[in-house]
C-alpha positions in Angstrom: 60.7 47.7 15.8 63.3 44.6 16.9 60.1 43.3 18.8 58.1 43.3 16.2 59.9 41.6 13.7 60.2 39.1 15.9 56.9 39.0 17.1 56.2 37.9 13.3 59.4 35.6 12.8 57.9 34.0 15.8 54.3 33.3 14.4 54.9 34.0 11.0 53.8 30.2 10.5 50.3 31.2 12.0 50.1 34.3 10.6 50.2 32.6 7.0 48.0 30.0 7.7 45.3 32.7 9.3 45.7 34.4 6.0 45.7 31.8 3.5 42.4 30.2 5.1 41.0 33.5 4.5 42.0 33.5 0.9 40.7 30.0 0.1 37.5 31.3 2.0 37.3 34.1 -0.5 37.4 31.9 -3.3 35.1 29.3 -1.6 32.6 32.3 -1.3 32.9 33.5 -5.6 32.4 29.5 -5.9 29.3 29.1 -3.8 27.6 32.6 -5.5 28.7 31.3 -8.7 27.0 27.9 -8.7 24.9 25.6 -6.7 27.0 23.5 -4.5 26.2 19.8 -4.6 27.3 17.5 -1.4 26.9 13.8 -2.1 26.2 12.0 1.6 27.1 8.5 1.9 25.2 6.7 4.7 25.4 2.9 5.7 21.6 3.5 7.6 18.8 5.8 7.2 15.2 6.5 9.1 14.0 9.0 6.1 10.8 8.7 5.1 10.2 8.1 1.5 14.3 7.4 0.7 15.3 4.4 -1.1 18.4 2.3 0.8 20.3 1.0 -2.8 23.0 -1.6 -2.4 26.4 0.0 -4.2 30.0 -1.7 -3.8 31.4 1.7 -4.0 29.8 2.8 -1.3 30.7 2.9 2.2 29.0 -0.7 4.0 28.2 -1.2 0.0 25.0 0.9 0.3 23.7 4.6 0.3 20.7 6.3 0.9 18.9 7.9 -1.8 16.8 11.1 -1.0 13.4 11.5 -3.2 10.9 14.5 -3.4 7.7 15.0 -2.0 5.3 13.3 -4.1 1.9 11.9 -2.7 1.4 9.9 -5.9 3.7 7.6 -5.9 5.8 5.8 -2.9 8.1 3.0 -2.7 7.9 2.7 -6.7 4.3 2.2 -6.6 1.8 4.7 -8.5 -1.3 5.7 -6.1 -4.2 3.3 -7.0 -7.5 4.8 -8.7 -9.2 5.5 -11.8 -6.6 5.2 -14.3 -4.6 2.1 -13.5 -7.1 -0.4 -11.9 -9.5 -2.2 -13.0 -10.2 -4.0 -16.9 -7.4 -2.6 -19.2 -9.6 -2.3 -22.3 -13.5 -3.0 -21.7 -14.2 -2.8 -25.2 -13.1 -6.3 -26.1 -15.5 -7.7 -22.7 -17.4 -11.0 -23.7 -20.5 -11.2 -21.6 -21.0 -14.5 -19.8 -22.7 -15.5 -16.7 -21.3 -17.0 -12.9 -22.0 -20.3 -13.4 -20.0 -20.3 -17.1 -17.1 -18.9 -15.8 -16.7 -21.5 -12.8 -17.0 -24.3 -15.3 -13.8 -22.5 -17.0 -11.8 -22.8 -13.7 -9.8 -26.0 -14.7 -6.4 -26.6 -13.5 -3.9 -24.0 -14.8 -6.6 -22.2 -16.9 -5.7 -18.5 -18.2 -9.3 -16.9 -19.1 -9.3 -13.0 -20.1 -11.4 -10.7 -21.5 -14.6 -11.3 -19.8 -17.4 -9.4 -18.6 -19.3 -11.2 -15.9 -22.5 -11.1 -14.4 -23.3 -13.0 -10.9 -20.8 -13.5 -8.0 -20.3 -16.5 -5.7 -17.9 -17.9 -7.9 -15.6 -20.8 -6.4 -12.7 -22.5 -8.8 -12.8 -25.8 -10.2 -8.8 -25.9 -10.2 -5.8 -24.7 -8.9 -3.4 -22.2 -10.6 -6.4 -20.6 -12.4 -5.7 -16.6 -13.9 -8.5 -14.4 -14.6 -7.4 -11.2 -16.2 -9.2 -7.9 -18.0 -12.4 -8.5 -16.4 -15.3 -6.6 -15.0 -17.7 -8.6 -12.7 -21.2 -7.5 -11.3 -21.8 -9.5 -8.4 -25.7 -8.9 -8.7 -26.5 -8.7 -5.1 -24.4 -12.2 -4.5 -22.8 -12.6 -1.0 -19.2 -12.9 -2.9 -17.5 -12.1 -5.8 -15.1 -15.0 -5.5 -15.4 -17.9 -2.6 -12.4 -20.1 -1.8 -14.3 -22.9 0.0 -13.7 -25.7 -2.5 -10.3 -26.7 -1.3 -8.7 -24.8 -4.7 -5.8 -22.5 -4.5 -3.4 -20.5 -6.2 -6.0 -17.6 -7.7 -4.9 -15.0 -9.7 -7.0 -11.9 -10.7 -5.2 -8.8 -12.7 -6.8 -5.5 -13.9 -10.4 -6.1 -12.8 -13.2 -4.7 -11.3 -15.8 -6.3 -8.8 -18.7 -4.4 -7.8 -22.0 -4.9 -6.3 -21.7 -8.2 -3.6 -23.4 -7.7 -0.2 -20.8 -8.8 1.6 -17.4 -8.6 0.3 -15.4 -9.4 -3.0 -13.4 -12.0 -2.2 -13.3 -14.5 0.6 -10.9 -17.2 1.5 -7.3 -17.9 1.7 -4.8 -18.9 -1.7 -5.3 -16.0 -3.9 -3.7 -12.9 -5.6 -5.4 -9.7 -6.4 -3.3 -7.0 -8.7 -4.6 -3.7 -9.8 -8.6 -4.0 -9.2 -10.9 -1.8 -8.4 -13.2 -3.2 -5.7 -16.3 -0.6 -5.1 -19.8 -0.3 -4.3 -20.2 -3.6 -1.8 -23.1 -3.5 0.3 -20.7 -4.9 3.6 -16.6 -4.8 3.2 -14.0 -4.8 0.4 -12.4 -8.1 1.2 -12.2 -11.3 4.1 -8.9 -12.4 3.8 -9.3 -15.1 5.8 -10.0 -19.2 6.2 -13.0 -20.2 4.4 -11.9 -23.9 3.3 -8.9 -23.5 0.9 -5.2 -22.7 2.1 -2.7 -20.6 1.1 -0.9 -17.1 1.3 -2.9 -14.0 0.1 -1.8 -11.0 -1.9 -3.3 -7.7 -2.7 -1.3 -5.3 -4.9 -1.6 -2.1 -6.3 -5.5 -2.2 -5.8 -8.5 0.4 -5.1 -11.3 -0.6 -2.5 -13.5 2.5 -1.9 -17.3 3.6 -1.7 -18.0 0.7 0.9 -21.0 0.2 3.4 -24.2 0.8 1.2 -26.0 -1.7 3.0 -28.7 -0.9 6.0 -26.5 -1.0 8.9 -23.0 -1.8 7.4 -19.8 -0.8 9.1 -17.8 -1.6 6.2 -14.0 -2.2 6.5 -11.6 -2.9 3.4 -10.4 -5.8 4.6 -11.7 -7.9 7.6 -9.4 -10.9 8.7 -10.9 -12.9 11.3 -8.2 -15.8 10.8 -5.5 -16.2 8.6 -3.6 -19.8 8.6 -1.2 -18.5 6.0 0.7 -15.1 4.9 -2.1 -12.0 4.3 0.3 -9.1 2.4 -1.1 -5.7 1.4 1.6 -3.7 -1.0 1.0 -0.5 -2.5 -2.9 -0.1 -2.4 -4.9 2.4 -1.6 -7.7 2.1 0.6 -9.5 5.2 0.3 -12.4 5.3 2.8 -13.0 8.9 4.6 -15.6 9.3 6.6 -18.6 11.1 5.5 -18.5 14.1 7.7 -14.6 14.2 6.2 -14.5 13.9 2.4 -16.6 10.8 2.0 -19.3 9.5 -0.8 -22.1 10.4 1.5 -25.0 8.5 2.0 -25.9 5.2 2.0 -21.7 4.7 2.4 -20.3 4.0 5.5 -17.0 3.9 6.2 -15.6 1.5 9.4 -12.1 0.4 8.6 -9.3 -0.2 6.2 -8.1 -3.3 8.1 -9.4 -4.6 11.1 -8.1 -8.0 12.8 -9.8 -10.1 15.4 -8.6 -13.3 15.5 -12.1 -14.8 16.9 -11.9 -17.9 14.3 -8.5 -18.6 14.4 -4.9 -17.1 14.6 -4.0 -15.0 12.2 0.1 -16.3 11.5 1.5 -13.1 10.2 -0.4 -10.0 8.4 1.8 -7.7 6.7 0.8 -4.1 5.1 3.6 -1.5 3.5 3.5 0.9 0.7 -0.2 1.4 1.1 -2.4 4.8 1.1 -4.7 4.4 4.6 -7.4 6.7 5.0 -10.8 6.6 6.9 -12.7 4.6 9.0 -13.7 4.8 12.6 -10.3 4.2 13.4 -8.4 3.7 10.1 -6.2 0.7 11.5 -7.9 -1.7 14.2 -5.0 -4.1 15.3 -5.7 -7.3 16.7 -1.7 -8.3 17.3 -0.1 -9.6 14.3 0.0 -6.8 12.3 3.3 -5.6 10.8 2.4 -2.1 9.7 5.4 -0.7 7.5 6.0 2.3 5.3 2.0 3.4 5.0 0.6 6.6 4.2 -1.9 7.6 6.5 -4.4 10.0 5.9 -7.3 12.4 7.9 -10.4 11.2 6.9 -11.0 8.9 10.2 -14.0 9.8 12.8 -11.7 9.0 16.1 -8.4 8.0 14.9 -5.5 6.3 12.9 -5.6 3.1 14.8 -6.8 1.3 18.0 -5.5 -1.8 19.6 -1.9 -3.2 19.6 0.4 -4.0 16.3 3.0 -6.4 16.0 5.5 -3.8 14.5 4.4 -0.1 13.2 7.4 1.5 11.2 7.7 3.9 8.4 4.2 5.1 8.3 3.6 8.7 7.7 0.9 11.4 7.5 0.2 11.5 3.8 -0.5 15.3 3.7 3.2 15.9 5.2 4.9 13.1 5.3 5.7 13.3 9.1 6.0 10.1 10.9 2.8 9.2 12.5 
């Protein structure tokens, strides 16, 4: 019995520990069945797909990592382009004119909204020029808007451009935000040099139902040069194939983007936040693509891309969200 008591004199220090940790784990267990435990994770980095990295001076490195749900709508704070939030903002208030009155309205720094316009091929008269709310029927013109005249600094919001054989806009120096490009007999858009200079962004657009044209192999944008920045933020491209969810016949889907610099170098050509899907190969890169932070979806004949990207980072399968 002498043994024993000293047996537990001896460890007595364990022995209280070993039961107090089993006491606290007791109470840790009524707490957990109780409620729902909440664990806030601080991290300086992160590699998550679809988490926002937020700056924070309380935080560890003054930043955290923010964890969001599963939502194919909506990514990086942008909404998924379509139907209901591209294209003219109110239709009823449209005032008819024609191409040719609508390029003698281009002056330096003009603001013209509210217009509904028939022809395409339409090239500013000035720089700095914003077209807003506006629908245009290209009637079988080449273009929607050129940029050969030298003019930069273009701005279209919340239109729509429709029916051009070959693409809606070409040339360098403009911005598109929130249109709704459809129903080209050739490709979307030519980002590229066609006379004037300057960067090029699309935003928070929707180019689908490409290719009607007798032997098109439409693409949504085809660069073939680009002297100055080409971005592409938060649209969505939306161009299965036929065989996989697409418009059927006469539509025919090629590419989202495809770059070849065969009439000059392309100096940087960057696409993030952006829904991808379709094409022969969804993504053909030419080399100076920086691909980041794309959703990337199934409807493509062979695959997601071809040829070799500057960078590709971020981009996920849309239906999972798994890296691709």
């Amino acid at each position: 019995m002498f043994k024993r008591l000293g047996f537990i004199k001896k460890y007595r220090g364990s022995i209280l520990f070993i039961f107090g940790f089993a006491a606290m784990g007791s109470l840790l267990v009524l707490f957990v069945r109780a409620d729902t435990v909440q664990i806030p994770i601080e991290a300086e980095s992160a590699s998550r797909v679809g988490g926002v990295l937020a700056s924070d001076s309380n935080a560890s490195g003054n930043q955290y990592f923010g964890f969001e749900a599963y939502d194919p709508e909506t990514w990086y704070g942008y909404e998924k382009p379509g139907p209901t939030n591209t294209g003219p903002t109110n239709e009823n208030i449209l005032t008819p004119i024609s191409n040719t009155q609508l390029e003698s309205m281009m002056t330096d720094g003009a603001v013209i909204e509210n217009v509904l316009i028939t022809g395409g091929d339409v090239d500013p008269n000035g720089n700095n020029v914003t077209i807003r709310n506006f629908k245009m029927n290209a009637n079988g013109n080449r273009y929607g808007f050129v940029m050969r005249n030298g003019k930069t600094n273009l701005t279209l919001e919340d239109g729509e451009i429709y029916n051009m054989s070959s693409a809606a806009i070409l040339g360098m120096g403009w911005t598109g935000i929130r249109l709704n490009i459809h129903d080209s007999s050739g490709d979307g858009l030519k980002a590229q040099s066609a006379g004037s200079r300057g960067p090029v962004l699309v935003e928070s657009s929707w180019i689908h139902r490409l290719g009607k044209g007798d032997g098109a192999h439409a693409d949504g944008d085809q660069s073939r040069s680009g002297p100055d920045p080409i971005v592409f933020r938060g649209n969505n491209c939306d161009m299965p194939v036929n065989e996989k969810g697409g418009p059927g016949a006469p539509y025919k889907s090629n590419a989202c983007f495809i770059l070849h610099q065969a009439e000059g170098p392309i100096v940087s050509f960057t696409a993030e936040y952006n829904w991808l899907n379709g094409g022969n190969y969804t993504v053909y890169c030419g080399g100076a693509e920086d691909m980041r932070y794309n959703r990337i979806g199934r409807g493509y004949r062979y695959g997601h891309r071809t040829g070799t990207c500057k960078s590709w980072v971020g981009n996920v399968w849309d239906d999972t969200e798994d890296p691709v």
